[in-house]
N, C-alpha and C positions, 0 to 999 in steps of 0.2 A: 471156241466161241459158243458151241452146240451147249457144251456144259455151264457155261456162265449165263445163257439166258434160260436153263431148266431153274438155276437156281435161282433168279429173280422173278422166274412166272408161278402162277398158283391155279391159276382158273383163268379160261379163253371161251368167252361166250359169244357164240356165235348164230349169226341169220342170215336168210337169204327173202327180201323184203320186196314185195312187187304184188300184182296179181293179173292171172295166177301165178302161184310157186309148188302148189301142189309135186308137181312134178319136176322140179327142180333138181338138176345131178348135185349145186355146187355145195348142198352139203356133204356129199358121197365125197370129192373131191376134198375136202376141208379134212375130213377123216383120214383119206389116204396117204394127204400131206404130212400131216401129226404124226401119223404111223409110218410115213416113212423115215422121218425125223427121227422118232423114238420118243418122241415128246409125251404121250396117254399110256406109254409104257414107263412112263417114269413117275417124276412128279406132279406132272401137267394136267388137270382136269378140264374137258372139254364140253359144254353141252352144247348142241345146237338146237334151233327151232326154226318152225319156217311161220312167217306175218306176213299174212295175207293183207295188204295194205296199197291204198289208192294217194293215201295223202301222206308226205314227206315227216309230217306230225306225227303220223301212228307208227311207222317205222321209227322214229326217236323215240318215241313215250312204251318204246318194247325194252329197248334201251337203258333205260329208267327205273322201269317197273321190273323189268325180269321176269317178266312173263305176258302168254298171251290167257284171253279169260277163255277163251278153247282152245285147247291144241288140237291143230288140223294134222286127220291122216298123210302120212306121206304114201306119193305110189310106188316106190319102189320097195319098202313092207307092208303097205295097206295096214300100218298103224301110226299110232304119234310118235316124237322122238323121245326118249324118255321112259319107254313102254318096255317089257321085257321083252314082243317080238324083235323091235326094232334093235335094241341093243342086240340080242344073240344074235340077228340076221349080219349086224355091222360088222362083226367078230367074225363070223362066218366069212365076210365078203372081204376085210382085212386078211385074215390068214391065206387065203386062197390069193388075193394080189402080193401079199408078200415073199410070195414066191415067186414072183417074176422079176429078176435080178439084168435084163437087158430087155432095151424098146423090143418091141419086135419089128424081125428086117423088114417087114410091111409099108413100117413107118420111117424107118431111121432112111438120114438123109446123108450123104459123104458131105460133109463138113467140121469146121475144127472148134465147133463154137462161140466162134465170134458174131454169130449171127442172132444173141440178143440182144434187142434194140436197145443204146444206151437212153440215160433220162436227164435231162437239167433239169436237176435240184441239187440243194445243198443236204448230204445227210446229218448237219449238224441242226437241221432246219426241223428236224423231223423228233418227236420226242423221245425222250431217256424212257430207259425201263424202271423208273420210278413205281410204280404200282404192281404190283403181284395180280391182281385183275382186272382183268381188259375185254372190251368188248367189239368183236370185229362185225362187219356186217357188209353185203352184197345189197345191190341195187338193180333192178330190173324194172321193166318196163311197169304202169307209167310213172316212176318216183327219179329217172334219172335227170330228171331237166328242172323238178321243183325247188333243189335244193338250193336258196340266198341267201345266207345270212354272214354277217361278220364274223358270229362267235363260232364259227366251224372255221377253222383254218384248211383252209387250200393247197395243197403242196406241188400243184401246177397252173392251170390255164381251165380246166376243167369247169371250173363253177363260169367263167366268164362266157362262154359257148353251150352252158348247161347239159352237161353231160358226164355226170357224176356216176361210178357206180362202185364205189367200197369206201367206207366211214371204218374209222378208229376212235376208239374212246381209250386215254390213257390212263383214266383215274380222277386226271384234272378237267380234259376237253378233249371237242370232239374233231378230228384229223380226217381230209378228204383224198380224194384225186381221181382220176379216171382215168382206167387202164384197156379198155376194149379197142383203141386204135393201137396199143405198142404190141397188145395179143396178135392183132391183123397181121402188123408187121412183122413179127418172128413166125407168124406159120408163113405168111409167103417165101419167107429170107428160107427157113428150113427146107421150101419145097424149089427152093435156088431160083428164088425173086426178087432180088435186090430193089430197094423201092427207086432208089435214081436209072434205074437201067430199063425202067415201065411205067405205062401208060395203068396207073389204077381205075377200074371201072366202079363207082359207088351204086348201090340202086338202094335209092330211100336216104332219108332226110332226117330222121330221128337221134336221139342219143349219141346211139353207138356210130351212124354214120359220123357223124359231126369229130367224135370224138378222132375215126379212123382217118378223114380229111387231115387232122391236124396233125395227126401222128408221122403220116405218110408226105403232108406237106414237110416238115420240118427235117427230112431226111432226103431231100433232095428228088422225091417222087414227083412225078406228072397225076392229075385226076379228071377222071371224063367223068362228070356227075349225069348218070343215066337217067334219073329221073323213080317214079315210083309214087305210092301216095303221098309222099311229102318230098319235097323238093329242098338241096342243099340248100341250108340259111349261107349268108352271105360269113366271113370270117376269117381268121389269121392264113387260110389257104385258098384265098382269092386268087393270088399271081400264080397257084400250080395250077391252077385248072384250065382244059384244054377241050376242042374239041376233035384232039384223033382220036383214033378206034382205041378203046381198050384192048392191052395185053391180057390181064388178067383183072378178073372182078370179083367183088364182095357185093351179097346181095341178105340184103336188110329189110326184106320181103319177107313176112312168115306166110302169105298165100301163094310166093311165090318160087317154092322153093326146086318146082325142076326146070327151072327158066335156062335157055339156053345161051351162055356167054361163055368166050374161054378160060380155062383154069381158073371154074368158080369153087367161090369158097362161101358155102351158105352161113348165116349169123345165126339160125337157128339149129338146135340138132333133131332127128326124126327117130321114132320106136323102131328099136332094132331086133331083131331074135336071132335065132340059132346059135351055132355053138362060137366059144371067144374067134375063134381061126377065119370064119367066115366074116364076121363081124370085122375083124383086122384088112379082110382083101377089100372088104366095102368101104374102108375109110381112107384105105389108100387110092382111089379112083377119082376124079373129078365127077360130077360138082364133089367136091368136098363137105362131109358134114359138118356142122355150127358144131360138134364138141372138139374139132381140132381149137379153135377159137376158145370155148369154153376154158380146155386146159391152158390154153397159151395167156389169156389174161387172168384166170387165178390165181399162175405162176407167177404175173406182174403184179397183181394184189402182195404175194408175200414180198417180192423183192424188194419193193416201193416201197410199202407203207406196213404189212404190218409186222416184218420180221426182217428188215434190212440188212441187219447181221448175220445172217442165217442163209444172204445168198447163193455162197460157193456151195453150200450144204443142199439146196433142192434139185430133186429128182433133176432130168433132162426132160424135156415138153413130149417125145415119145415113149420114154419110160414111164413117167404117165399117164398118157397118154393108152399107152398100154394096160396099165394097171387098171383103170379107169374100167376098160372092157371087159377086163378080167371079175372084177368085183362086181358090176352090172349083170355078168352071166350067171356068176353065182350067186344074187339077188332075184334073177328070173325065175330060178329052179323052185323058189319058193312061194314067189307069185301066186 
């Protein structure tokens, strides 16, 4: 399979669309996927960029255009993508994660992996690899709830609850869905949270809440909407919601991220230092950092929508997950 879609791809252009995105891992992440693939070692060209964008229009018109009219620094090389730091820096931060060939025990969870969340969709529903170039893209805050129109097809529930956050362009048109509620669900499942067997606690109203509602509704979970600056809209997971204690919660607060509830899982992630080892004890701890999440819904970016075929073939969400820290440390050394 790996080998039949090197031979159909040419060029995967990629962003991470919101503001800010400065600082954004998921192009870090986008890289380590390809590299772990073998995909940028073959015949596969990847660029990414980051679009600093407030309106769902600028994020399409990068799309388009194929470019931004400034390329903004990123911070984890304090230059643009594109640039020679940043490419040798990538290279640098790829070969050092490529050498991590298992999660680390930090992370890994005794399970037999069945604990990624399945999807109802059709994958016949989803487009052919008709075109040699494609353009993938991330969504982040505030561009995940703008997106309406007809001519983007939807490949879930996602645009109807507004909560959109990774677009496909095949060639022909542009392909959606929203993946940060199945992310939710497989780091809880990993961290042995079955969503039918708990009470999920949400805090916050946004995107990604909305998204995780639905995710966790439709899997047999309970939800206690906490509350926070926006409050959950009403939606397909009306009848889960409850008001006993949360078991475990997701909290969709970026001001609130040492708030105390049990077996929290922040949606944001926080500047980390010291060496990868330390970094690894810190993310196995509750609260939880938001790049558990991070990795867990980019994984469902590829599964879903932009590389369906290629599921059996992606990392495991700690192996990643691992990598992730790895390549981050050695991005810091040059900071």
């Amino acid at each position: 399979m790996l080998e039949g879609f090197t031979k159909s791809m040419g060029d995967i252009r990629y962003a991470i669309a919101g503001s800010p995105v400065k600082h954004s891992l998921s192009p870090l992440l986008t890289a380590l996927v390809c590299d772990a693939l073998g995909l940028t070692r073959g015949p596969v060209s990847l660029h990414m960029e980051l679009v600093d964008a407030t309106r769902i229009s600028d994020a399409l018109a990068w799309g388009y255009a194929g470019a931004v009219p400034q390329p903004m620094e990123w911070d984890s090389t304090q230059s643009p993508f594109g640039k020679f730091r940043t490419t040798a820096l990538l290279e640098k931060a790829m070969t050092s994660a490529r050498q991590i060939e298992e999660g680390s025990p930090y992370l890994t969870q005794e399970h037999d992996g069945s604990n990624i969340p399945t999807f109802n969709f059709e994958l016949d529903a989803l487009p052919t690899r008709m075109f040699k170039n494609e353009i993938w893209m991330n969504l982040t805050s505030p561009l995940k709830h703008q997106l309406d129109s007809d001519a983007v097809v939807c490949i879930d529930q996602s645009m109807e609850y507004k909560s959109i956050n990774a677009l496909r362009w095949d060639g022909k048109g542009w392909w959606c869905g929203g993946f940060d509620g199945l992310g939710v669900c497989e780091v809880f499942q990993h961290l042995g949270f079955e969503p039918n067997q708990h009470v999920l606690g949400i805090i916050g109203g946004g995107g990604a809440a909305r998204s995780t509602a639905a995710a966790w509704a439709e899997r047999g979970g309970r939800i206690n909407s906490i509350g926070g600056r926006r409050e959950l809209m009403n939606g397909p997971w009306d009848q889960a919601l409850t008001d006993d204690e949360a078991n475990i919660t997701v909290n969709f607060e970026p001001a609130d991220v040492n708030a105390e509830h049990p077996n929290l899982l922040n949606g944001i992630y926080v500047e980390m230092e010291g060496p990868a080892e330390e970094r690894l004890r810190q993310l196995a701890q509750p609260p939880y950092d938001g790049r558990w999440l991070l990795v867990a819904q980019h994984l469902a970016c590829w599964r879903w929508l932009w590389a369906p075929e290629l599921a059996d073939s992606l990392p495991s969400l700690d192996l990643l997950l691992t990598r992730l820290v790895e390549a981050e440390t050695t991005l810091a050394e040059y900071a």
